[in-house]
Kinemage of the C-alpha trace (Angstrom):
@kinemage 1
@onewidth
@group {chain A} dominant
@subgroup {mainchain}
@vectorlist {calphas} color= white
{ca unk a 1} P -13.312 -3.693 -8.034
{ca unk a 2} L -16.318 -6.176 -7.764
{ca unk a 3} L -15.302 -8.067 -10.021
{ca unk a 4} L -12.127 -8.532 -8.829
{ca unk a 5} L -13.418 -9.256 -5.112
{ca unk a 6} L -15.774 -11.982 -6.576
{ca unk a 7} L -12.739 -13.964 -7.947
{ca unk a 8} L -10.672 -14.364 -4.458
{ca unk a 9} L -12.113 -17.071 -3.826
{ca unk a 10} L -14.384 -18.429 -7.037
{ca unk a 11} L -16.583 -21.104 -5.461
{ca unk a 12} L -16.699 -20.736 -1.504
{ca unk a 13} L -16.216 -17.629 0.216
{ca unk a 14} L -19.274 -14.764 0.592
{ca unk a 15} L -19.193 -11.074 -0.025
{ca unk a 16} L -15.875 -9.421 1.437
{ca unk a 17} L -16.511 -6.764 4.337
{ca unk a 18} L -16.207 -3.434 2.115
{ca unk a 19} L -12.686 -1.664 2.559
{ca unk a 20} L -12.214 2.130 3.885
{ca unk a 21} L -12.336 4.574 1.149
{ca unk a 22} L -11.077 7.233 3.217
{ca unk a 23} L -7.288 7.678 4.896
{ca unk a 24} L -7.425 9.381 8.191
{ca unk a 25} L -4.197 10.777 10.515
{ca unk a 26} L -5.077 7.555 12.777
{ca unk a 27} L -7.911 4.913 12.572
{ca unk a 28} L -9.085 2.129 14.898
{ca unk a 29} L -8.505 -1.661 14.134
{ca unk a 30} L -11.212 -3.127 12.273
{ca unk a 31} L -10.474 -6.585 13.330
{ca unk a 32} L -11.688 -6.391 16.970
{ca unk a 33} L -14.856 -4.441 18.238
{ca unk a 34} L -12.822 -3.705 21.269
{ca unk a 35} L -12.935 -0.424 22.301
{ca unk a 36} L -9.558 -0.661 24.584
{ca unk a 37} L -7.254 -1.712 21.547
{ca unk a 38} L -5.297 1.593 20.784
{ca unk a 39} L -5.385 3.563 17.736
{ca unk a 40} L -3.561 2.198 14.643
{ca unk a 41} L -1.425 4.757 12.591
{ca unk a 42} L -2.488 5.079 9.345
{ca unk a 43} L 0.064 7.524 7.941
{ca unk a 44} L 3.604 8.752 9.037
{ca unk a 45} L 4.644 12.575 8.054
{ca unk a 46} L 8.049 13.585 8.154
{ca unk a 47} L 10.147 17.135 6.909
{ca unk a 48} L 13.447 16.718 4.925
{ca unk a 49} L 16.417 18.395 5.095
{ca unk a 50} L 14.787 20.958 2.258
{ca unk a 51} L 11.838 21.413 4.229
{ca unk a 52} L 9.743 18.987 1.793
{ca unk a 53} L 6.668 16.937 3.445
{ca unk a 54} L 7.145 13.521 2.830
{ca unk a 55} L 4.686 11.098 3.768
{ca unk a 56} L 4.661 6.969 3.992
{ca unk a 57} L 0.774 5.780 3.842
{ca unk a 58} L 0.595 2.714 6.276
{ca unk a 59} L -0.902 0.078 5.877
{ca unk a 60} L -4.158 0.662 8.308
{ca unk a 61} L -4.601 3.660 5.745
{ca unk a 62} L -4.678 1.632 2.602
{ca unk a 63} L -7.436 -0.215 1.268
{ca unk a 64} L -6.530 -3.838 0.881
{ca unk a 65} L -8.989 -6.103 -0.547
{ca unk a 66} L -9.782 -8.951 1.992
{ca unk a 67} L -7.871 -7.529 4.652
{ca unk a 68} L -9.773 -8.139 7.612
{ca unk a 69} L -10.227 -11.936 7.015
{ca unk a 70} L -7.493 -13.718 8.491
{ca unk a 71} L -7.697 -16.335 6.199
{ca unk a 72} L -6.059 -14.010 3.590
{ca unk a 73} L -4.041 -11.271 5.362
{ca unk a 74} L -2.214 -11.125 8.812
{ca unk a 75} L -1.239 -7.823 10.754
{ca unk a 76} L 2.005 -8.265 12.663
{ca unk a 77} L 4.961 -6.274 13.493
{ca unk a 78} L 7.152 -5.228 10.833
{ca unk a 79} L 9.648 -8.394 10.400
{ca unk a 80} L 13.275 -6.609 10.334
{ca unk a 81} L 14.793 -6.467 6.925
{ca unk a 82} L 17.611 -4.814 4.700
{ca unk a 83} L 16.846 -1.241 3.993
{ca unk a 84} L 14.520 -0.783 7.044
{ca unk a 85} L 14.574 2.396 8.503
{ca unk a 86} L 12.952 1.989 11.675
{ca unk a 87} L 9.382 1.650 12.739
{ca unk a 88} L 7.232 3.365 15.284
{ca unk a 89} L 5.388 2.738 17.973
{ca unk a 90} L 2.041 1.218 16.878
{ca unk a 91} L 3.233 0.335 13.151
{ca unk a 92} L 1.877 -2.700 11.494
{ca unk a 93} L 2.567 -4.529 7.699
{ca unk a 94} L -0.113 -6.397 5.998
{ca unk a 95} L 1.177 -9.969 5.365
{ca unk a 96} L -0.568 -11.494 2.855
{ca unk a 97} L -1.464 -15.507 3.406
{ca unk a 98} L -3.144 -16.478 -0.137
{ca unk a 99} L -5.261 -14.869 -2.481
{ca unk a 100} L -5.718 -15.265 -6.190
{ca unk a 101} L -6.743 -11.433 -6.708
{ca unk a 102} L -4.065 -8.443 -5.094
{ca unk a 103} L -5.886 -4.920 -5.003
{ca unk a 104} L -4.225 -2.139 -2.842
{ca unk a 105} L -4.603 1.170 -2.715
{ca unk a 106} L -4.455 4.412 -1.188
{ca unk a 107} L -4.800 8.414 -1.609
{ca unk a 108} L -3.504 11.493 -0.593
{ca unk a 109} L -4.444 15.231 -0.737
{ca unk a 110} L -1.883 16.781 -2.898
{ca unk a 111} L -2.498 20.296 -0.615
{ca unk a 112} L -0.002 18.286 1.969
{ca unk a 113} L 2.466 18.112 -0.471
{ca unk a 114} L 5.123 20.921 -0.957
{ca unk a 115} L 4.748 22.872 -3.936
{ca unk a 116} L 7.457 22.647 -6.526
{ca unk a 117} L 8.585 19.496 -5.086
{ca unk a 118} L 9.146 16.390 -7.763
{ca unk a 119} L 8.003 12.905 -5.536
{ca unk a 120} L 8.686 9.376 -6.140
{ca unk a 121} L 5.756 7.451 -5.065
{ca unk a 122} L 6.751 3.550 -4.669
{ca unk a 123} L 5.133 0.724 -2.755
{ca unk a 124} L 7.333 -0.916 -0.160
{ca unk a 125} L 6.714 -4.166 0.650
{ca unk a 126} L 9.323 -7.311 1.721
{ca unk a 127} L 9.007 -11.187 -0.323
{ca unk a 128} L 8.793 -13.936 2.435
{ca unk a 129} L 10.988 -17.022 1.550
{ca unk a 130} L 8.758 -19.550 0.681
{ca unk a 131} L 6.705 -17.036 -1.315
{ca unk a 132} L 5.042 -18.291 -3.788
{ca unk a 133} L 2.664 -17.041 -7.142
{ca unk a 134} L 4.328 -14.345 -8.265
{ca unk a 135} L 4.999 -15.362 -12.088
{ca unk a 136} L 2.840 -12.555 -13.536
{ca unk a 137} L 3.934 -9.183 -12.609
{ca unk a 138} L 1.794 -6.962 -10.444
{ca unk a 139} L 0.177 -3.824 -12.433
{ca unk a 140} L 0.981 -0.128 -10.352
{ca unk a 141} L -0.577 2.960 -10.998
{ca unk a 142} L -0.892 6.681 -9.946
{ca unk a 143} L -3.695 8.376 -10.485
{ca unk a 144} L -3.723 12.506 -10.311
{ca unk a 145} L -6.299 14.696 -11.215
{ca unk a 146} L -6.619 16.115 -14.651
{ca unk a 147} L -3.704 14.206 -15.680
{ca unk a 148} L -3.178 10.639 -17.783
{ca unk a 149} L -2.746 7.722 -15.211
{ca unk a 150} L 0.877 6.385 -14.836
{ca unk a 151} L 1.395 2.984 -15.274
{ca unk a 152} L 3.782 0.263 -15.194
{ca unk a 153} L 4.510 -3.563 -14.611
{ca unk a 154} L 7.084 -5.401 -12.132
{ca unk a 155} L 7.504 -8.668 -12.214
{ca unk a 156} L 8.091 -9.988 -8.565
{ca unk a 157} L 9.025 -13.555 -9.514
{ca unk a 158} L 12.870 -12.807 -9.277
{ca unk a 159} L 12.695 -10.254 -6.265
{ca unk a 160} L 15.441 -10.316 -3.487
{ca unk a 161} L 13.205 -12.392 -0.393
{ca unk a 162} L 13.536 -11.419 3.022
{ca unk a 163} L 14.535 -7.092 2.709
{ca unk a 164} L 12.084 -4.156 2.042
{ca unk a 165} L 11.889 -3.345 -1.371
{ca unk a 166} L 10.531 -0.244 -3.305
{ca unk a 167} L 8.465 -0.935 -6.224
{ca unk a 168} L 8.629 2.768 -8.018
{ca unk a 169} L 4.788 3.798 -9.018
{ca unk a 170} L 5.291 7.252 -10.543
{ca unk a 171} L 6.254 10.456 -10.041
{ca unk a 172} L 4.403 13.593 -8.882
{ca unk a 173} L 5.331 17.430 -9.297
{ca unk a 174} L 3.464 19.662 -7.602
{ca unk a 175} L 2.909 23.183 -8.980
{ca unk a 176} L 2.453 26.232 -6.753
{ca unk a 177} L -1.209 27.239 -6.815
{ca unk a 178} L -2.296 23.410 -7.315
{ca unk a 179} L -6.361 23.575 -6.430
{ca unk a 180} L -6.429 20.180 -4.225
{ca unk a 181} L -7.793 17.079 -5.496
{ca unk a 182} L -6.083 13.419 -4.559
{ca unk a 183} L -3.044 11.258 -5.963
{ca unk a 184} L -4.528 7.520 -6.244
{ca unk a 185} L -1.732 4.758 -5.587
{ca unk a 186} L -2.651 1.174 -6.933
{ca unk a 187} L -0.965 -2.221 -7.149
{ca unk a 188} L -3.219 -5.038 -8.453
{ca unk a 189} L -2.481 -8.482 -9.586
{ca unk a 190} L -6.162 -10.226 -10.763
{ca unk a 191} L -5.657 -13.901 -11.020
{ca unk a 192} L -2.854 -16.313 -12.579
{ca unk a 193} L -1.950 -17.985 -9.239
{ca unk a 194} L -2.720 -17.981 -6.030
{ca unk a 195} L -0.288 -16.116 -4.192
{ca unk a 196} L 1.401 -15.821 -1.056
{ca unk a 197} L 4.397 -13.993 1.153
{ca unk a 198} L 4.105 -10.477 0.168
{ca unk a 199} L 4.444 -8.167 3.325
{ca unk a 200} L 3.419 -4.583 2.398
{ca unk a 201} L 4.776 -1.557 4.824
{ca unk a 202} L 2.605 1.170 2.787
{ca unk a 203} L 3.379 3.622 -0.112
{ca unk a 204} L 6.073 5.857 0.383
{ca unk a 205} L 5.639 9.938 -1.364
{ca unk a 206} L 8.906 11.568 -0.613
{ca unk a 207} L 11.137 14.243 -2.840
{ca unk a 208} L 13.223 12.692 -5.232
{ca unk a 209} L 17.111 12.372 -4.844
């Protein structure tokens, strides 16, 4: 992760503030020292028709390299899109402005996740028009424990711009009895191009269909 921090910026930018490396229900804004701001959300939790938990991590929740420097990221509104499903009170995306090295990632207790349910975890995140430095593909992962990591690449490069789009991470089935532990979400992209335009809504865990 150091590593990857140090080449952001290779020859004039400092030490990045160091991200969260725990998600909470809610979480205030690290951008402001104002104690008056409200809460941020940091995760939304849902019940399907099956009675299944499903969860989308937010992005307040994740940790995004970089995030709190305005140089690199933005927090705004969610921008409406194809496939959005509406957005509550307090929401925000991460916008990304221009970075050269993408790391985000979040976790989840797998005890809040219904037993014998099979999830698809997937990013969701919108390309800008305009975007630009996504000819490499971005690496995703999912981590659980006692199990090998899942991984995969997408290439971004030809992406529909301007609508939300899943980018399918894994999947998770969790047994009855499971003894805790975390799921680890990751998208990375470390160097290639500078890149800008990606708008990230958080990681969506929900039964598959």
């Amino acid at each position: 992760m150091g590593t990857a921090l140090s080449r952001l910026c290779p020859c004039c930018f400092g030490s990045p503030a160091a991200p969260a490396d725990t998600i909470t229900e809610r979480s205030i804004s690290t951008t402001t020292s104002d104690k008056t701001q409200p809460e941020r959300p940091t995760k939304k939790h849902w019940v399907d028709e099956k009675g299944n938990s499903c969860f989308m991590l937010l992005p307040r929740g994740l940790s995004i390299a970089w995030a709190e420097d305005p140089s690199y990221w933005a927090w705004l509104s969610p921008p409406p899109g194809e496939g959005s499903d509406g957005d509550a009170a307090g929401e925000e995306v991460a916008e990304l402005k221009n970075v050269w090295s993408l790391e985000v990632n979040g976790k989840l207790e797998l005890s809040q996740l219904t037993p014998g349910a099979t999830y698809e975890v997937a990013f969701e995140v919108m390309l800008k028009q305009g975007c630009a430095g996504w000819q490499v593909p971005v690496d995703l992962q999912l981590e659980l424990p006692g199990a090998r990591a899942q991984g995969r690449k997408e290439s971004l490069e030809k992406k529909a711009r301007g609508q939300w789009l899943p980018l399918k991470v894994g999947d998770v089935e969790v047994e009855k009895g499971q003894q805790g532990g975390e799921l680890v979400v990751t998208m990375s992209q470390d160097g290639g191009h500078w890149k800008s335009g990606l708008v990230v809504r958080g990681i969506r865990i929900a039964p598959k269909t």
